[in-house]
C-alpha positions as CSV (number, residue, x, y, z in Angstrom):
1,X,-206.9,-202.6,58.6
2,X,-209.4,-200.5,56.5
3,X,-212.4,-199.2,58.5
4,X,-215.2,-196.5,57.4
5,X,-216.3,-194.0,60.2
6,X,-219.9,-192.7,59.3
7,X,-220.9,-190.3,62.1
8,X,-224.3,-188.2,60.7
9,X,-223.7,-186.7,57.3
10,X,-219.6,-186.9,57.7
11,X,-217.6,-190.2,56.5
12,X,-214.1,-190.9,56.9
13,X,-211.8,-193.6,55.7
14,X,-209.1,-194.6,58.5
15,X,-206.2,-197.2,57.8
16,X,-203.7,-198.8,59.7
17,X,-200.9,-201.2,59.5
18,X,-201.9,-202.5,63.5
19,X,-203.4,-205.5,64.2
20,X,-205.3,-204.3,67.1
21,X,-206.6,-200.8,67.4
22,X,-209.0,-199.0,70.5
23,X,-211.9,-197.0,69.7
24,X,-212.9,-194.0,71.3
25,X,-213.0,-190.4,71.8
26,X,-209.4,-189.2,72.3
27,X,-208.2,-186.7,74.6
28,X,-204.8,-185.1,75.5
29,X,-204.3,-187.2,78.6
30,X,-205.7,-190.7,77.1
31,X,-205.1,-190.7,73.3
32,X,-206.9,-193.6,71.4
33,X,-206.2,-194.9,68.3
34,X,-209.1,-194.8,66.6
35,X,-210.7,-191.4,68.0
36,X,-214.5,-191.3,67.1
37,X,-214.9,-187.6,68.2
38,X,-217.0,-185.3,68.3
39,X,-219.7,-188.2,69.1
40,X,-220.4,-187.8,72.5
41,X,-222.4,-190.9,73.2
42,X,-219.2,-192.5,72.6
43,X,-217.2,-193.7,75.7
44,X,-213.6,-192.5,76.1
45,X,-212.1,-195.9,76.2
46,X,-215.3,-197.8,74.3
47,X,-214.1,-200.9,72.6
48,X,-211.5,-202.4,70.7
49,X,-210.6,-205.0,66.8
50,X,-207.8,-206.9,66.0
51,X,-206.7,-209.7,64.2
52,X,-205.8,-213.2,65.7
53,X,-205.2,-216.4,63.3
54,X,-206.0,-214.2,60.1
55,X,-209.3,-213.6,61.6
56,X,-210.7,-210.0,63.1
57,X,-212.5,-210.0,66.5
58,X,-214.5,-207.3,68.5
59,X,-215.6,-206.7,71.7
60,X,-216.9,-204.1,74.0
61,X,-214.7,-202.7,76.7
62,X,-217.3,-201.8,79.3
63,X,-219.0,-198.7,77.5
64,X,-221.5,-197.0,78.5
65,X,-224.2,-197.4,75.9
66,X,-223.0,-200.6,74.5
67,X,-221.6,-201.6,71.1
68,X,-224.1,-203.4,68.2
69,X,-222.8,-205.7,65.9
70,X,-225.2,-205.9,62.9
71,X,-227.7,-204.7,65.3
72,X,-227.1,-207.3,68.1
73,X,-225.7,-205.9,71.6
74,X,-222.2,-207.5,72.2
75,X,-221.6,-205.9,75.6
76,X,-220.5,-208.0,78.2
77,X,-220.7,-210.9,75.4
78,X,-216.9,-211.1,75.1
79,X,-215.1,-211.3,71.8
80,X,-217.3,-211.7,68.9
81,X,-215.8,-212.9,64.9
82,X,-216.0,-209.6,62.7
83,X,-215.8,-209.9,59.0
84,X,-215.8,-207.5,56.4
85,X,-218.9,-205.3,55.6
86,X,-219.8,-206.3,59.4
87,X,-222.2,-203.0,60.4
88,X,-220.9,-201.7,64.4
89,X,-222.4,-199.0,65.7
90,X,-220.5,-197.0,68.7
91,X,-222.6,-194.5,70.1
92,X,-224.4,-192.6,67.0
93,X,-221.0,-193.6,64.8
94,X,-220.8,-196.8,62.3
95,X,-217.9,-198.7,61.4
96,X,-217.2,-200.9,59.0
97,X,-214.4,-203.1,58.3
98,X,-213.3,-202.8,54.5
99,X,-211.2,-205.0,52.4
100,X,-208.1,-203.5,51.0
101,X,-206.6,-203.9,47.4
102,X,-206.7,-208.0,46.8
103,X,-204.2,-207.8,43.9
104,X,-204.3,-209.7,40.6
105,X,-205.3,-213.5,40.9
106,X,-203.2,-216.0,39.0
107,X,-204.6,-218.9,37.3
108,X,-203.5,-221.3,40.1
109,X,-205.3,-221.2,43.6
110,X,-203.8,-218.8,45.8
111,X,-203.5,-218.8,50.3
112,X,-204.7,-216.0,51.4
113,X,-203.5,-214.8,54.8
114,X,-206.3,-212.9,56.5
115,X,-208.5,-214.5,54.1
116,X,-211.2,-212.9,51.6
117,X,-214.6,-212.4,53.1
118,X,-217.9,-212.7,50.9
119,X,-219.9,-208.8,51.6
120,X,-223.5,-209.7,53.4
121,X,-226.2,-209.8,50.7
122,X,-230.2,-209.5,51.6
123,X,-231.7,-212.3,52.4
124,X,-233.4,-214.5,49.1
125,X,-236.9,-213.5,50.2
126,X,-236.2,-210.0,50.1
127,X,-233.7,-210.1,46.9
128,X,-236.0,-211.5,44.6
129,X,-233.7,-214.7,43.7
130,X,-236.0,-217.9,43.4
131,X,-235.0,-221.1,44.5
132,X,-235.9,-224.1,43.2
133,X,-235.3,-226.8,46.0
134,X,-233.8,-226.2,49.6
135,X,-232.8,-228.7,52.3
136,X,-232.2,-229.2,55.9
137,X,-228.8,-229.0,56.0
138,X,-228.4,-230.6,59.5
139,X,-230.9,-233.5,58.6
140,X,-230.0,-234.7,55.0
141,X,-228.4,-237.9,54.4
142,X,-225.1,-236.6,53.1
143,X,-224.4,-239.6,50.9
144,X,-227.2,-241.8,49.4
145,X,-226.6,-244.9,48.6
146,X,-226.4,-246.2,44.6
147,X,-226.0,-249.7,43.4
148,X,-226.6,-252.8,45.1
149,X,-225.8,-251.6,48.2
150,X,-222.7,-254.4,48.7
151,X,-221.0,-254.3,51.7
152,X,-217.7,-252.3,50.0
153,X,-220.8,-249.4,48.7
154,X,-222.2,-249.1,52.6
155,X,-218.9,-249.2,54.0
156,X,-217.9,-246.2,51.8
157,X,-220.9,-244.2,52.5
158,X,-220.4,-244.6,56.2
159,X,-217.1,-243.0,55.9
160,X,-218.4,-240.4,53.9
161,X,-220.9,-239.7,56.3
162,X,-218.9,-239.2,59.5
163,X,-217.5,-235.4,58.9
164,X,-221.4,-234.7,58.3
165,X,-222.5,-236.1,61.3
166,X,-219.6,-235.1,63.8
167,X,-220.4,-231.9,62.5
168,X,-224.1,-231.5,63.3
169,X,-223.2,-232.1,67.2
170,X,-222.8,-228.7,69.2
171,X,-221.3,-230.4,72.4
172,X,-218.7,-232.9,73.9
173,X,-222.1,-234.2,75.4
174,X,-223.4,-235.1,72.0
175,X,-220.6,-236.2,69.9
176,X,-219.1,-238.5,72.4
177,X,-221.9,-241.3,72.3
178,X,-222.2,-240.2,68.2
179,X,-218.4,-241.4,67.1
180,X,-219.6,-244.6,69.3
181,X,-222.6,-245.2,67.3
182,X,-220.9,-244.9,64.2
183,X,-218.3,-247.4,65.4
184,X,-221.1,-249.5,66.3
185,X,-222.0,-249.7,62.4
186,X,-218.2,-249.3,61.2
187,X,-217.5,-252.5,63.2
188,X,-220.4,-254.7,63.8
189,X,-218.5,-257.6,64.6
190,X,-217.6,-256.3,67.7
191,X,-219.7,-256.9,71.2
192,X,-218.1,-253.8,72.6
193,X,-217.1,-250.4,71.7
194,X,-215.5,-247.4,74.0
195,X,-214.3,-244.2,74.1
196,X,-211.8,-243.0,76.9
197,X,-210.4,-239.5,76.7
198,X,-207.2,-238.2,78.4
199,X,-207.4,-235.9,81.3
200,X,-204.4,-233.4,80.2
201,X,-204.5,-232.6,84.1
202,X,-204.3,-235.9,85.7
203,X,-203.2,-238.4,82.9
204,X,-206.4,-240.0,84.3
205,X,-208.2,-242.0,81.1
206,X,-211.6,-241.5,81.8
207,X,-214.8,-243.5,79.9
208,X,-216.9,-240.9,78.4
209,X,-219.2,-242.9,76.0
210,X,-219.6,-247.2,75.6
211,X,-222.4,-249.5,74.0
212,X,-222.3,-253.4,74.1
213,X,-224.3,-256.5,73.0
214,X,-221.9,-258.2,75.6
215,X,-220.7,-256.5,78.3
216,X,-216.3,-256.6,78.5
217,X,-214.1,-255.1,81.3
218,X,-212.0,-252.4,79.3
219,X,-208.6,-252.5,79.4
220,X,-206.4,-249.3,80.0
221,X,-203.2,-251.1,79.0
222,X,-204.4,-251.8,75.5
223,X,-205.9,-248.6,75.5
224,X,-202.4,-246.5,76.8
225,X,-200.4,-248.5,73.9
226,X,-202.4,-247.1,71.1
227,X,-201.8,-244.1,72.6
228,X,-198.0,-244.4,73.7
229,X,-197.3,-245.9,70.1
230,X,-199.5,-243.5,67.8
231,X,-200.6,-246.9,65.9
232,X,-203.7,-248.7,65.4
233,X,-204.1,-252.5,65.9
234,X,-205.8,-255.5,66.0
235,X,-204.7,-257.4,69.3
236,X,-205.8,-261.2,70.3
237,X,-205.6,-263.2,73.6
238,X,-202.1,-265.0,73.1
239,X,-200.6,-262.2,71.6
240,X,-196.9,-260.7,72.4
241,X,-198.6,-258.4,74.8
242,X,-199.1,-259.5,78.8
243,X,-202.3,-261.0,79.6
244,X,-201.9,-260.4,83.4
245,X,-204.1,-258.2,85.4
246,X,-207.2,-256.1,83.7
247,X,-206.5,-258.0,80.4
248,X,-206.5,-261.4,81.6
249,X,-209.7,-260.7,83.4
250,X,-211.2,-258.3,80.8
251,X,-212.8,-261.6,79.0
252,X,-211.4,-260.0,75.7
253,X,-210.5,-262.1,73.1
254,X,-210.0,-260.3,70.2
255,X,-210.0,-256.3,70.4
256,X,-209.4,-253.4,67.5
257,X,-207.9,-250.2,69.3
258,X,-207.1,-246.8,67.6
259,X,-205.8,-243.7,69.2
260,X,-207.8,-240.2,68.6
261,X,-204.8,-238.1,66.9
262,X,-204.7,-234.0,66.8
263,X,-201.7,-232.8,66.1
264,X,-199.4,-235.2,67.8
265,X,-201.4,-235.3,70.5
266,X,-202.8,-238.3,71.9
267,X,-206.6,-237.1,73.3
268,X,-207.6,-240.4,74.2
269,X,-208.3,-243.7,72.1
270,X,-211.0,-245.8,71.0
271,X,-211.7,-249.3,70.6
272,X,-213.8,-252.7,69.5
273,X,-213.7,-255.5,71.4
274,X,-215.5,-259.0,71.1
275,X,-215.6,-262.3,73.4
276,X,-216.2,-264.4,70.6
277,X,-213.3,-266.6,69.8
278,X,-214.3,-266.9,66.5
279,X,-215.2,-263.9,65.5
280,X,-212.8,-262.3,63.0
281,X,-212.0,-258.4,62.6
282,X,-210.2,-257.8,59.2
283,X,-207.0,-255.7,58.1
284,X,-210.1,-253.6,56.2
285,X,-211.3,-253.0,60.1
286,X,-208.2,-251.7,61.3
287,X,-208.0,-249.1,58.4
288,X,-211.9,-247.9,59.1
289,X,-211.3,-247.6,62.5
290,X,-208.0,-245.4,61.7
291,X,-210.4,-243.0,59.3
292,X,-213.1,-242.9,62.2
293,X,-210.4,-241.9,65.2
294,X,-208.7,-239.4,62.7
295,X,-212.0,-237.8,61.9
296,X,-213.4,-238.1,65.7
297,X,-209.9,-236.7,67.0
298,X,-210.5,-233.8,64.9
299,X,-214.5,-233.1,66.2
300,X,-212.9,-233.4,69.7
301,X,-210.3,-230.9,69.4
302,X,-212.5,-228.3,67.4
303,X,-215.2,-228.8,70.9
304,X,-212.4,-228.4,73.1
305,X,-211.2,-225.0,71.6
306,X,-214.5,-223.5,71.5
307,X,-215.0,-224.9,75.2
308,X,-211.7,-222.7,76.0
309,X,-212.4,-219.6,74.0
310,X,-215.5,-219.3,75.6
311,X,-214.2,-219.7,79.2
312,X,-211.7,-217.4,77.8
313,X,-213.5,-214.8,76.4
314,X,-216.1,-214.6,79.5
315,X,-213.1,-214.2,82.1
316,X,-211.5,-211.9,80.0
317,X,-215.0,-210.1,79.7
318,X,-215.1,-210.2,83.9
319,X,-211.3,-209.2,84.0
320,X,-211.8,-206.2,81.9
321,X,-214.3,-204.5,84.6
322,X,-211.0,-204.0,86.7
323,X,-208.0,-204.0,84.6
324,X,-206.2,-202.6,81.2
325,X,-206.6,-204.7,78.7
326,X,-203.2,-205.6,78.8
327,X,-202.8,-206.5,82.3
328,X,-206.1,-208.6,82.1
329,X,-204.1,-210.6,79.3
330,X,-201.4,-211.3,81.6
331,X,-203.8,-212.4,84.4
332,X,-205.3,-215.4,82.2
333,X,-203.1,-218.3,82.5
334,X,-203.6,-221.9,80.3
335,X,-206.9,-223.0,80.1
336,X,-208.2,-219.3,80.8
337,X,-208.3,-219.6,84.1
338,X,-207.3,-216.9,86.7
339,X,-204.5,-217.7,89.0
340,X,-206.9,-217.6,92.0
341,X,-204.2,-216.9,94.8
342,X,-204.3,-214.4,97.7
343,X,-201.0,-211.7,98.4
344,X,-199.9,-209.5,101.4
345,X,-198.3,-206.5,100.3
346,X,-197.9,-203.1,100.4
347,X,-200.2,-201.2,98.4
348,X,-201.7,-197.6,97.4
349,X,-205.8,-197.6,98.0
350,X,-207.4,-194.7,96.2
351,X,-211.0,-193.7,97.0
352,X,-212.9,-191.1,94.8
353,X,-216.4,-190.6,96.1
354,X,-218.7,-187.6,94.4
355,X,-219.8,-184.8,96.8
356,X,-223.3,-184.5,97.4
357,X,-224.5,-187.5,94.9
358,X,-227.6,-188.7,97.7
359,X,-228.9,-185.2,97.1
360,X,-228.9,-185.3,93.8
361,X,-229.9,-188.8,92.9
362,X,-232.9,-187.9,94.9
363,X,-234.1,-185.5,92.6
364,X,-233.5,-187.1,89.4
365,X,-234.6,-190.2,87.1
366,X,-233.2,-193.7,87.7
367,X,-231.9,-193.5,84.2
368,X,-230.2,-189.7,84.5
369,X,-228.4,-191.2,87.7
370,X,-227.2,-194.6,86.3
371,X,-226.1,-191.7,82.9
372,X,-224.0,-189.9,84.9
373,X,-222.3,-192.2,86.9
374,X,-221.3,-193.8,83.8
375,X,-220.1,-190.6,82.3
376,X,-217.9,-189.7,84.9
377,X,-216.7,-194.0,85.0
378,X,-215.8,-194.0,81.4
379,X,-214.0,-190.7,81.8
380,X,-211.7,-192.0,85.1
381,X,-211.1,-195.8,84.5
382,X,-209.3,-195.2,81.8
383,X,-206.6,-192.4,84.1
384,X,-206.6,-195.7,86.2
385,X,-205.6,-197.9,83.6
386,X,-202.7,-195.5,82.4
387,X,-201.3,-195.0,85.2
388,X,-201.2,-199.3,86.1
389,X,-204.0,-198.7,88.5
390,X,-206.7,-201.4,89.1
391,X,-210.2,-201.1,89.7
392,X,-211.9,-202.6,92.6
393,X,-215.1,-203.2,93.6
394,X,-216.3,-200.2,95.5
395,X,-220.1,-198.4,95.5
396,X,-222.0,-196.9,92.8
397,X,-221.4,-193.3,93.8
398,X,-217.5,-193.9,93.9
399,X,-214.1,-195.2,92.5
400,X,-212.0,-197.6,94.6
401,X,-208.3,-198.1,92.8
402,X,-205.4,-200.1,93.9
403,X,-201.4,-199.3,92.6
404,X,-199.1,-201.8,93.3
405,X,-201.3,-204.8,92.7
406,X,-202.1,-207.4,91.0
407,X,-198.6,-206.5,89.6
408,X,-195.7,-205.0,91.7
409,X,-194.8,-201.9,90.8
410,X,-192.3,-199.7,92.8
411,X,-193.8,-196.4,92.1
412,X,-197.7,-197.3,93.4
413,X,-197.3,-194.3,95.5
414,X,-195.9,-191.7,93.2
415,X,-198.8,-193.7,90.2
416,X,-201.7,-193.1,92.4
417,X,-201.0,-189.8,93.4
418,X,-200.5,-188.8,89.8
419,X,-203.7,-190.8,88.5
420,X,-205.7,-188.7,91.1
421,X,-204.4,-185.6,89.7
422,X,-205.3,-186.3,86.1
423,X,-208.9,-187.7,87.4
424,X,-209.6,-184.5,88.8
425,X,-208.9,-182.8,85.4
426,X,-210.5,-184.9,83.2
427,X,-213.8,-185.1,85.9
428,X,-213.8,-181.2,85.6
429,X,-213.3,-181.5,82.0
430,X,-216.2,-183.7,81.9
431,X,-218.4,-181.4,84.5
432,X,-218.1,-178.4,82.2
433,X,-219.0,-180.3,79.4
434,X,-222.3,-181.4,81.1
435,X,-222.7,-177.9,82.3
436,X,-222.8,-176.8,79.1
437,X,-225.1,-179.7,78.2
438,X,-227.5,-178.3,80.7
439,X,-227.4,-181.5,82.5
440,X,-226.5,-182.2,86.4
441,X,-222.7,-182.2,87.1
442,X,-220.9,-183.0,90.3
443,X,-217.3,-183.0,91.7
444,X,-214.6,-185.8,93.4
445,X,-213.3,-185.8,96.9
446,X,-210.3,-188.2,96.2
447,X,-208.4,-189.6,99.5
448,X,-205.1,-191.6,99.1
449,X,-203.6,-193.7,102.1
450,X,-200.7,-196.6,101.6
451,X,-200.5,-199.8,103.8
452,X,-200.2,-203.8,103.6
453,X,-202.9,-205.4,102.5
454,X,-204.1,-209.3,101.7
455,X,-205.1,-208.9,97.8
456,X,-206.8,-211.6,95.3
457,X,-209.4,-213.3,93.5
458,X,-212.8,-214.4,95.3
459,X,-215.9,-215.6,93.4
460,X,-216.9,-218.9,92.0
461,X,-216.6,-219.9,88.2
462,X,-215.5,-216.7,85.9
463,X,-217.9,-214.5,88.8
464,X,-215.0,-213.5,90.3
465,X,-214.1,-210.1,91.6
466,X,-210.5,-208.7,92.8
467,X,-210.7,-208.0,96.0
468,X,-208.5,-205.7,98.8
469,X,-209.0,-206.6,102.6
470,X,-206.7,-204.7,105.1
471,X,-207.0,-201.2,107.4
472,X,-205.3,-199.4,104.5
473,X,-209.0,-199.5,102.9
474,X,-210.8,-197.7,105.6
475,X,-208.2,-195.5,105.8
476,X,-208.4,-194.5,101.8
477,X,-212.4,-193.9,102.3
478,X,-211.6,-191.6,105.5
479,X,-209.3,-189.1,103.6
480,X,-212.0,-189.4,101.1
481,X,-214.4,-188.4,103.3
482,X,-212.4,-185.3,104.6
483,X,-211.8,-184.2,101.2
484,X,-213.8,-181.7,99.6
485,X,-215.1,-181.4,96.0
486,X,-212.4,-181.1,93.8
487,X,-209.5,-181.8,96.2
488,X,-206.9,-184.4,97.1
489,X,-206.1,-185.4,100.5
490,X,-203.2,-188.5,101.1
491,X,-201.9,-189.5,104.3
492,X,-198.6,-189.1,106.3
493,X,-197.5,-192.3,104.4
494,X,-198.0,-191.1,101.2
495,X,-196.5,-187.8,101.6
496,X,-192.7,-189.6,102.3
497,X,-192.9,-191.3,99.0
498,X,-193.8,-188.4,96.8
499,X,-193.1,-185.0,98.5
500,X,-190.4,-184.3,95.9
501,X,-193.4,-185.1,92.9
502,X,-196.0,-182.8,94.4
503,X,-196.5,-179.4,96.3
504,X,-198.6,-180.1,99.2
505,X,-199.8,-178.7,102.8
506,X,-200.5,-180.2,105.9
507,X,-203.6,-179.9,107.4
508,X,-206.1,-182.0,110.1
509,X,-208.9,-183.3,109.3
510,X,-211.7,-184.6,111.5
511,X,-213.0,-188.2,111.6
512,X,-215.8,-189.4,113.4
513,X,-214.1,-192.1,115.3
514,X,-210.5,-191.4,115.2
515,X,-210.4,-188.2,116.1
516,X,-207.9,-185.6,114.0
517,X,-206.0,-187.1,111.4
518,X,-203.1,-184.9,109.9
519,X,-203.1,-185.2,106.3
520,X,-201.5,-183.6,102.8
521,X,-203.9,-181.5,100.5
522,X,-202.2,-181.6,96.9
523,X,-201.7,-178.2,95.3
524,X,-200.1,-178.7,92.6
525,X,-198.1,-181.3,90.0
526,X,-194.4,-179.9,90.1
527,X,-193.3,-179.7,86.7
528,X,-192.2,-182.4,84.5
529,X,-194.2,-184.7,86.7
530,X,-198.0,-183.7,85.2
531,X,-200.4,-186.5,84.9
């Protein structure tokens, strides 16, 4: 990849070989690829391009003030197609996605991988360029009809015409009842025409769009044999086919059925019937009603994918609130659905909370408190990320994080005490920084406990949340509590799993319920184990 980084009066070319790079503003304890220092209104972790099926895609990751593509906000919006010239603005920094050496053209026409993308122009009426005639491009009649107008001419144009008008329908809800109409006039011999999709789930064939002069019971047999044998045919009563059951009582007497092809797979089939015994379907039938399942099979599949990517891309969107990238990948399982199960297990809770934030807030604008909570978020998620942590759903003045979950991981203990450590670094980092800024600043009491716990997914739809339930959690927000700004306090627990990692000293600490509580103030990283 070839992008330009524009940030005020300085520009600089960066290239890579990757195929999917994070942008952001690099530090020593969370390096990013694409480092966009010294902008400051740049989050620390802010978004992230690739390339997937020689396309490039680009989407927010939670920032703080959001991520325009070609001046529209994309935050929160999931993935979103890039192509070249594309204008993104991070913070007060543009990017631009450049093309790279193309290479001489031979006379022949070439595949190109990734593609070649034409650069955006202005639009006509601001160019200058004239233009003579323009049409609705979702309303013209794609081909008119010349001659005559025989029956071999109309027939022609109708098969012309069916890309065009799959293509003007923007939902399964739409197209359905479209391919039927244009069956209707394919076929008009016919008293009856269906079409029944596949439920890849249930194997169920369900009806999802019919019209009829003369209503006929359908029959799933005849409908399952177009399927089972990838063929299209013309099938009359007295056939070599059994009559018993739905057929026999169907009323069918003559019947054209066609199976909706994608890629060797069999999405569902569709179909012409008629009562009439004399009523005659021709071999030319059979073919038209092969062109119009290949061309309907195709509008289905390209609906379904978009249906998927979107459900995709919006629980990816939710996912990426609380998890790496990476481990948000691994969450999404076919379909792009979550795998919504509940697990008991042992766990490390971290709580952060900042020390006298209700003070604070009181005395400041709505938008300098909801500014600085984000500042010190897009500082500490990322620590949480690195070191396998996950984010849950805890208050606006403070971080809950879980190690150990959704993922096992043997070291939770040892990962959560280390990701507390480097928070408290980077949030110190960060409060000299706004010092300096002349802005408020504030400090972390961070409280670690271990325990079992019932962790998963609740919510309805792609709203859902991951969610810890178990003492462990009160617990965490206790020694959080007790700890003051700038310090680390983990439990008893804890302290057996990582006393050889950290220097530490016990001390009490006083709860308002239960009493003392001994606990382990952190010191110090021992060496060769610094966050």
């Amino acid at each position: 990849m070839l992008i330009t980084c524009l940030y005020r009066d300085s520009q600089k070319v960066w290239e890579t070989y990757e195929t999917e790079v994070v942008f952001g503003r690099s530090e020593e304890k969370l390096p990013i690829i694409l480092d966009l220092s010294p902008d400051q209104r740049v989050s620390r972790m802010h978004g992230r391009i690739w390339q997937e099926q020689g396309l490039h895609w680009i989407e927010d990751l939670n920032s703080s003030r959001g991520t325009q593509l070609n001046g529209v906000e994309i935050k929160g919006r999931g993935k979103q197609q890039l192509n070249l010239g594309d204008t993104v603005q991070a913070g007060q920094t543009i990017l631009r996605l450049e093309p790279g050496d193309s290479g001489s053209f031979a006379s022949h026409t070439n595949y190109l991988e990734h593609g070649t993308f034409l650069l955006p122009e202005k639009h006509h009426a601001e160019s200058g360029v004239a233009i003579a005639k323009d049409v609705d491009a979702t309303a013209v009649d794609p081909m008119p009809l010349y001659g005559n107008g025989d029956t071999a001419s109309r027939r022609l144009k109708m098969v012309c015409d069916l890309p065009f008008h799959f293509a003007t329908k923007t939902s399964l809800k739409t197209l359905l009842p479209a391919i039927v109409d244009q069956l209707v006039d394919v076929i008009p011999s016919g008293e009856s025409w269906a079409l029944v999709l596949r439920d890849p789930e249930t194997d169920a064939l369900l009806l999802k769009a019919y019209h009829y002069v003369q209503k006929i019971y359908l029959s799933e047999t005849l409908f399952r044999r177009a399927m089972t044998e990838r063929k299209a045919f013309l099938w009359k009563k007295g056939a070599d086919i059994d009559v018993s059951g739905s057929i026999a009582q169907s009323g069918i007497e003559m019947g054209l059925y066609a199976p909706l092809l994608w890629q060797g797979e069999a999405l569902g089939a569709i179909c012409a019937a008629t009562r009439n015994a004399q009523a005659t379907f021709s071999d030319d039938d059979v073919k038209l009603l092969v062109v119009v399942s290949q061309y309907a099979a195709m509008a289905v599949a390209t609906h379904r994918l978009q249906e998927k990517l979107q459900r995709e891309s919006a629980a990816k969107a939710n996912l990426l609130r609380q998890f790496s990238p990476k481990v948000a990948s691994q969450l999404l399982v076919r379909h792009g659905r979550l795998r919504l199960v509940g697990r008991r297990s042992e766990v490390s809770i971290l709580n952060a909370d900042i020390r006298g934030f209700t003070e604070l807030a009181r005395e400041m604008e709505p938008d300098d408190v909801i500014a600085m909570i984000n500042d010190y978020l897009n500082v500490l998620v990322p620590v949480i990320f690195a070191h396998h942590g996950t984010v849950g759903k805890s208050p606006g003045d403070g971080i809950l994080a879980i190690f150990g979950s959704p993922e096992p991981d043997t070291k939770h203990h040892e990962n959560a005490v280390l990701a507390a450590a480097a928070m408290q670094l980077a949030a110190a980092k960060l409060s000299d920084d706004r010092q300096h800024r002349g802005v408020p600043q504030r400090s972390f009491g961070v409280g670690i406990h271990c325990g079992e716990v019932v962790h998963g997914f609740v919510g309805i739809s792609d709203r859902t949340e991951f969610t810890v339930i178990g003492d462990a959690v009160n617990s965490a927000a206790r020694y959080s509590s007790a700890a003051a700004a700038g310090q680390i306090l983990i439990s008893p627990e804890v302290h057996e799993h990582v006393w050889r990692v950290v220097e530490a000293e016990q001390v009490r600490v006083a709860t308002k319920h239960e009493g003392d509580l001994v606990a382990y103030r952190i010191n110090r990283v021992k060496e060769n184990h610094h966050p």
